[in-house]
C-alpha positions as CSV (number, residue, x, y, z in Angstrom):
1,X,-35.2,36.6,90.0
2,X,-35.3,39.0,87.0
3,X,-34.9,36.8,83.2
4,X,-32.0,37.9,81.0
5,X,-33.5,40.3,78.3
6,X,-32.9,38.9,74.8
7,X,-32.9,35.9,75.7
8,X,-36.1,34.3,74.3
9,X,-35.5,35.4,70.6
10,X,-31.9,34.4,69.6
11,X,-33.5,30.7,68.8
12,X,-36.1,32.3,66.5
13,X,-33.5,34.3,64.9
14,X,-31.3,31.1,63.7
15,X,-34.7,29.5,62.7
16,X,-35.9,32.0,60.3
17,X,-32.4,32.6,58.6
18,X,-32.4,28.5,57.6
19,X,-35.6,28.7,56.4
20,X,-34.7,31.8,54.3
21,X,-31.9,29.9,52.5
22,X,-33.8,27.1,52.3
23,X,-36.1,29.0,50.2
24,X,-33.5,30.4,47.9
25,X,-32.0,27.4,47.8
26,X,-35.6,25.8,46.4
27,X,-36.0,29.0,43.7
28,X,-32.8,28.4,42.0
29,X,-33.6,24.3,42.2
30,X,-33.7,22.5,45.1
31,X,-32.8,18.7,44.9
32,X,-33.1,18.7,40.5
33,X,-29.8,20.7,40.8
34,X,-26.9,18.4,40.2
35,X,-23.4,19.0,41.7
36,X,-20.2,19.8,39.0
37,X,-17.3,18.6,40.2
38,X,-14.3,18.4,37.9
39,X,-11.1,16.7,38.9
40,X,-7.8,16.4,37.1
41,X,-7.8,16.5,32.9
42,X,-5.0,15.1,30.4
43,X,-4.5,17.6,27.8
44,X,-3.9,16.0,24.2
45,X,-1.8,17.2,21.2
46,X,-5.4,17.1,19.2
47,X,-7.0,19.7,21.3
48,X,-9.3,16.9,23.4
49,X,-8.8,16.2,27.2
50,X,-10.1,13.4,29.0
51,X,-11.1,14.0,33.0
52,X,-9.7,11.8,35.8
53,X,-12.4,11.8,38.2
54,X,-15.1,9.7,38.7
55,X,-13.6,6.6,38.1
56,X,-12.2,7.7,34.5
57,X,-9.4,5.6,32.9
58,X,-7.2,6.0,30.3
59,X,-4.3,4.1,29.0
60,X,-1.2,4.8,27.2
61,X,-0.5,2.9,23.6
62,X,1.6,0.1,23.4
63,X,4.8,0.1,22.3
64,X,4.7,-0.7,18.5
65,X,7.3,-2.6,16.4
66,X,7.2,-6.3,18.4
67,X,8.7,-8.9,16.7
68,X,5.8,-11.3,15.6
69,X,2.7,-9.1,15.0
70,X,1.3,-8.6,11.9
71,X,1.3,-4.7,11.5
72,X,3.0,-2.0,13.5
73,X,1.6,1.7,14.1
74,X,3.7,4.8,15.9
75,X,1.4,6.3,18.3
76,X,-0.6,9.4,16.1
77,X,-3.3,9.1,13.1
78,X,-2.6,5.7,10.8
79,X,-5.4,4.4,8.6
80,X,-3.1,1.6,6.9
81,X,-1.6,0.2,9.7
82,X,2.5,1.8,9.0
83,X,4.4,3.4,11.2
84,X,3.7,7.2,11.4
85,X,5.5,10.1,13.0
86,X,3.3,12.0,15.5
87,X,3.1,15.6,13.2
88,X,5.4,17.3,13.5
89,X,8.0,14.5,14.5
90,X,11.0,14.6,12.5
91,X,13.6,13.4,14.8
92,X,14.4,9.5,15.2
93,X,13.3,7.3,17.6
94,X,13.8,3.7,18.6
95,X,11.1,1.3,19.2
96,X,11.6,-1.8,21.0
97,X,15.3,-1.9,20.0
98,X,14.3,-0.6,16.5
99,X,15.4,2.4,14.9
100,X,12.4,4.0,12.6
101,X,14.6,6.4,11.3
102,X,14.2,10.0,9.7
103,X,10.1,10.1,8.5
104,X,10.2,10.7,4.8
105,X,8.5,13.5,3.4
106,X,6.4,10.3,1.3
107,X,5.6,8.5,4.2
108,X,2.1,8.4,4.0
109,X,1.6,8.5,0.2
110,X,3.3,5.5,-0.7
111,X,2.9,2.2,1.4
112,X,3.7,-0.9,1.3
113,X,1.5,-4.1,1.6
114,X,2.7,-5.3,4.5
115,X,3.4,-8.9,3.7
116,X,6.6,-10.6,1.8
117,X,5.2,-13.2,-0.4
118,X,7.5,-16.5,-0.5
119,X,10.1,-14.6,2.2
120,X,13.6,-16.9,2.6
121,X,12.5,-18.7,-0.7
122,X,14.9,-20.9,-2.1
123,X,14.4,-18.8,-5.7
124,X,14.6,-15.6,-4.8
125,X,12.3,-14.4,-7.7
126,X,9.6,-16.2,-5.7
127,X,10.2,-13.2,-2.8
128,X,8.3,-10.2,-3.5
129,X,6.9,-7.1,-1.5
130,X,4.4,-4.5,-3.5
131,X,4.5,-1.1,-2.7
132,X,1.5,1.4,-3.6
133,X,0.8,5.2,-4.3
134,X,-2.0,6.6,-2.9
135,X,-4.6,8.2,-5.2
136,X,-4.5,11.4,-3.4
137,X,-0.8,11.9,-4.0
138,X,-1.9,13.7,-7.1
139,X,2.0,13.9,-7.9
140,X,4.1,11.6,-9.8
141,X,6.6,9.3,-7.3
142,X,10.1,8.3,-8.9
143,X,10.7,5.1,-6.4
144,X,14.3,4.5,-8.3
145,X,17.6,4.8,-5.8
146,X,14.8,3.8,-3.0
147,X,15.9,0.8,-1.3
148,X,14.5,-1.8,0.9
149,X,16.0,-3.3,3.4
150,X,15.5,-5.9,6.1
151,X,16.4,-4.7,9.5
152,X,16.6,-8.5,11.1
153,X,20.0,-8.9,8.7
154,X,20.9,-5.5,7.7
155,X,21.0,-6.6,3.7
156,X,19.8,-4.1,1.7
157,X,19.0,-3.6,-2.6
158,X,18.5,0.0,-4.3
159,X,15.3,0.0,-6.3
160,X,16.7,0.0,-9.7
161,X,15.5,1.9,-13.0
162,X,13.4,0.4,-15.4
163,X,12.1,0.1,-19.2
164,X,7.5,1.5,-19.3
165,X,7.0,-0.5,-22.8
166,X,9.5,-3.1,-23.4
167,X,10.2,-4.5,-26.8
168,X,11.0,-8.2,-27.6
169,X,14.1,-9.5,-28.5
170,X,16.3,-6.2,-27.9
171,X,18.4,-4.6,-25.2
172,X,15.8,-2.0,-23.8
173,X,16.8,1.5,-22.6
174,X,15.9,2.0,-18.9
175,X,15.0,4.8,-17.2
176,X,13.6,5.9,-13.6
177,X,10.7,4.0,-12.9
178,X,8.2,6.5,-12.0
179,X,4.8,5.7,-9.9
180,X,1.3,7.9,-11.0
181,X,-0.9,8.0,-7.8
182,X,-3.1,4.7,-7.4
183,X,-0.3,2.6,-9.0
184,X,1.9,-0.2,-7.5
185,X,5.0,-2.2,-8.0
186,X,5.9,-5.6,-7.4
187,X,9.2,-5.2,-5.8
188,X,10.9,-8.9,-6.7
189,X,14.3,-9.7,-5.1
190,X,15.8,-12.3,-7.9
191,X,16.9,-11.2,-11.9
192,X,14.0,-10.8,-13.9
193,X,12.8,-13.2,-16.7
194,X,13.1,-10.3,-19.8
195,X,16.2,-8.9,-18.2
196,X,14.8,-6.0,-16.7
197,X,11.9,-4.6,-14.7
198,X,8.9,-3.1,-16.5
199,X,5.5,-2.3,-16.6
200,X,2.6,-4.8,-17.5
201,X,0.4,-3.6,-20.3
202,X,-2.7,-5.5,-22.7
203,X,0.3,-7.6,-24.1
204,X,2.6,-8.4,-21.2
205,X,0.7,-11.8,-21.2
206,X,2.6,-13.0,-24.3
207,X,6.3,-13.2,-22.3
208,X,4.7,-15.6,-19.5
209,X,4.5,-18.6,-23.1
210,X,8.5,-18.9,-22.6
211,X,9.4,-17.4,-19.0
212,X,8.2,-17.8,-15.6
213,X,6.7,-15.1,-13.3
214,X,6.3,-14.6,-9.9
215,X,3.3,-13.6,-9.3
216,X,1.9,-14.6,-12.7
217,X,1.2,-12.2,-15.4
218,X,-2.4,-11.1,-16.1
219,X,-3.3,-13.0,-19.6
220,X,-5.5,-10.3,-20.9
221,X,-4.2,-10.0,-23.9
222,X,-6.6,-9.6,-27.1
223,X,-8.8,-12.1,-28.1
224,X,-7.2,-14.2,-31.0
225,X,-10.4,-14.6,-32.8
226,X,-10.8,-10.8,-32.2
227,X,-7.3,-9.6,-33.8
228,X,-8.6,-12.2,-36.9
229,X,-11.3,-10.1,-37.7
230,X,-9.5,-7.1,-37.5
231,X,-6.3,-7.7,-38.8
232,X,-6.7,-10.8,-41.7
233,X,-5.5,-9.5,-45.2
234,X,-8.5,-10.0,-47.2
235,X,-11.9,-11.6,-46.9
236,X,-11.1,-13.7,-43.5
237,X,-14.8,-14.9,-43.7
238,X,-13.6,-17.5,-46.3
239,X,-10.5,-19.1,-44.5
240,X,-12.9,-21.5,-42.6
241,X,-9.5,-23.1,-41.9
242,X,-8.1,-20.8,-40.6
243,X,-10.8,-19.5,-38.6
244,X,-11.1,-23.4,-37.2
245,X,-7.6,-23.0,-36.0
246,X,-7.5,-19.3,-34.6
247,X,-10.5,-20.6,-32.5
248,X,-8.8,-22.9,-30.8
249,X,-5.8,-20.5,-30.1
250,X,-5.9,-19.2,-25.9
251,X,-5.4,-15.6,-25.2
252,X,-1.5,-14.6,-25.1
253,X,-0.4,-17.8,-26.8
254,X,2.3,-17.6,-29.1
255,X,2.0,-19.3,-32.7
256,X,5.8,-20.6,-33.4
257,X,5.1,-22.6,-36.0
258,X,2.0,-22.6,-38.1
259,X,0.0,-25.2,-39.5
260,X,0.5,-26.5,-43.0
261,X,-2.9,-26.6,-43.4
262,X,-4.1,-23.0,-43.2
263,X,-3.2,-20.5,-46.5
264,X,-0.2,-18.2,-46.7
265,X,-2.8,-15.6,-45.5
266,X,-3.4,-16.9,-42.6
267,X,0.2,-18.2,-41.2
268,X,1.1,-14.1,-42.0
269,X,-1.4,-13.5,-39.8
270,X,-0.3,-15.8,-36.8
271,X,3.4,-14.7,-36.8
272,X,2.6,-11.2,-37.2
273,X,0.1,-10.5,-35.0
274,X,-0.3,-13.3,-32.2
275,X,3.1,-12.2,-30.3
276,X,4.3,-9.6,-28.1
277,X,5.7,-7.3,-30.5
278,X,3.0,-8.1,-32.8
279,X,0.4,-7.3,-30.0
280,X,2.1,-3.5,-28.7
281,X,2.4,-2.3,-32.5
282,X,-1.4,-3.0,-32.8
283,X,-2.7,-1.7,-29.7
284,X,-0.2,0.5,-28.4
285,X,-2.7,3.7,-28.7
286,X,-5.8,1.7,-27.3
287,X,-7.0,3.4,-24.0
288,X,-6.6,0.6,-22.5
289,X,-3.1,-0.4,-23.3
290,X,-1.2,0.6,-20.5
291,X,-1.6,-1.2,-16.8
292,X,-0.9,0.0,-13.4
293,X,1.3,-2.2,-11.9
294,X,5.0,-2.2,-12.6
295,X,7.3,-5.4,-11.8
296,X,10.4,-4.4,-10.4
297,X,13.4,-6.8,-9.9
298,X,16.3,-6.0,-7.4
299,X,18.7,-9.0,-9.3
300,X,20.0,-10.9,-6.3
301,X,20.8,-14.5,-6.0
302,X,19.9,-15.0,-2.5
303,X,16.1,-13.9,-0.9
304,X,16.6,-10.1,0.9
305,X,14.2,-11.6,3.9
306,X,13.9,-13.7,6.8
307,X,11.1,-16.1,6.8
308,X,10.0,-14.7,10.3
309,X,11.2,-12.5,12.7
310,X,12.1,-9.8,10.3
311,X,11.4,-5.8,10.3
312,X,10.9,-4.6,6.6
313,X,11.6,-1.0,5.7
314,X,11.4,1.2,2.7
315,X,13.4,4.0,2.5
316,X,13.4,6.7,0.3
317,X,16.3,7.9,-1.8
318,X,18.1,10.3,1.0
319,X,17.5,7.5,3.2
320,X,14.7,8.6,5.3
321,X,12.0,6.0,6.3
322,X,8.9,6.0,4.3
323,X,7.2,3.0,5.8
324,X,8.0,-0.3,7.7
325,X,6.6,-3.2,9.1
326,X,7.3,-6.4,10.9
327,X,6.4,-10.2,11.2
């Protein structure tokens, strides 16, 4: 019987064409090749994408603004813990029953320290909240008509003006009380102890003698010895009495009636100098004079806060949201 021609070779044909890609396959690798695969990505507003494949995960933020934690953050860039707009944001939107409101073109560069000391106490100057400007503002921030408010209760007081260098014993003209950047206020619900809100210098110290503050006031006043030295008319040197007594004197006490026992001299000194007013006219050009913290009083008779469970929000003077925070 006669074979089918071609028949023998078709085998050998299929043999020699896997061992030619083999070979190819070998120049451009072999088995140190690795395989790409790319699955699904998520696209972010930043630029970034993260891939779903391989087991990948990702999960969505939280939603901010729950009654009871300690700090709140929008879902975007924060570095202090407030709420922030997403760039670009600038309509409202309501978290966890919470309306954040219209983002203030300040939000950002001012803050607030997100904590009310002595909230729902029974003195409502014991009830403060401080509020900062951020060094990098590099633009001066008039906080008066700002108002904070407490979202729990809906109460609400306007940040009112105030006087920069108050003087003793008079009615003080008040103005806007205006922030430089890296300054802060002590925002203080109740009436304030001088009758108005101001802002601490090297004398403030003086008022604390007669009044009480909430916080204290820093007692950095001048050393009294110091202010001897400087300002003693005549030869201080040989009032050993009244050096004796000057020693004893703290910083920021005021001398309301002096001793018999030191000169004329001396007594001139201690109700000229050793008092507020005294203290401002003498150092009112020193570098050092003026502070960086203002105290700021809203004058109400009842705390503005909730002693838990409240949502605190400053707003700016059109209203608009420039931070917030719960607890």
């Amino acid at each position: 019987m006669e074979k089918e021609k071609g028949g023998g070779t078709e085998p050998w044909f299929f043999v020699g064409l896997f061992i030619f890609i083999f070979l190819i396959w070998i120049a451009t690798g072999g088995p140190t090749r690795g395989l790409s695969f790319k699955g699904p990505s998520v696209a972010f507003n930043n630029g970034t994408s993260t891939s779903l494949s391989g087991g990948t995960s990702f999960s969505l933020p939280k939603a901010p603004f729950q009654i009871g934690e300690s700090r709140v953050a929008l879902p975007g860039p924060s570095s202090s813990g407030s709420l922030l707009m997403p760039s670009g944001k600038a309509t409202p939107v309501t978290l966890s029953g919470v309306a954040y409101g219209t983002p203030s073109p300040y939000q950002g560069l001012v803050s607030m320290g997100h904590y009310v000391s002595g909230a729902g106490a029974s003195n409502p100057i014991d009830e403060s909240v401080r509020l900062q400007v951020s060094p990098q503002t590099n633009v001066p921030v008039d906080v008066s008509g700002w108002t904070l408010k407490s979202e729990a209760s809906g109460s609400a007081s306007v940040i009112p003006q105030g006087t920069a260098l108050p003087t003793s014993g008079i009615v003080n003209a008040a103005q806007d009380i205006v922030l430089l950047p890296g300054e802060q206020a002590i925002v203080v619900s109740g009436y304030s102890p001088i009758g108005g809100s101001f802002k601490e210098n090297k004398c403030i110290g003086y008022f604390a003698q007669f009044q009480r503050f909430s916080p204290s006031l820093p007692q950095n006043c001048p050393v009294p010895s110091g202010e001897l030295r400087t300002y003693y008319q005549g030869s201080y040197i040989r009032d050993v009495a009244c050096i004796d007594y000057v020693d004893g004197l703290s910083r920021c006490q005021v001398v309301l009636s002096p001793p018999t026992t030191v000169s004329g001299t001396c007594q001139s000194f201690l109700v000229t100098h050793l008092n507020y007013n005294g203290c401002v006219d003498a150092h009112r050009n020193d570098a050092d004079f003026s502070g960086t913290t203002w105290r700021i009083y809203l004058g109400r008779t009842t705390p503005l806060f909730r002693t838990k469970h409240e949502v605190v929000k400053l707003l700016d003077a059109r209203g608009n949201t420039v931070d917030a925070f719960s607890y």
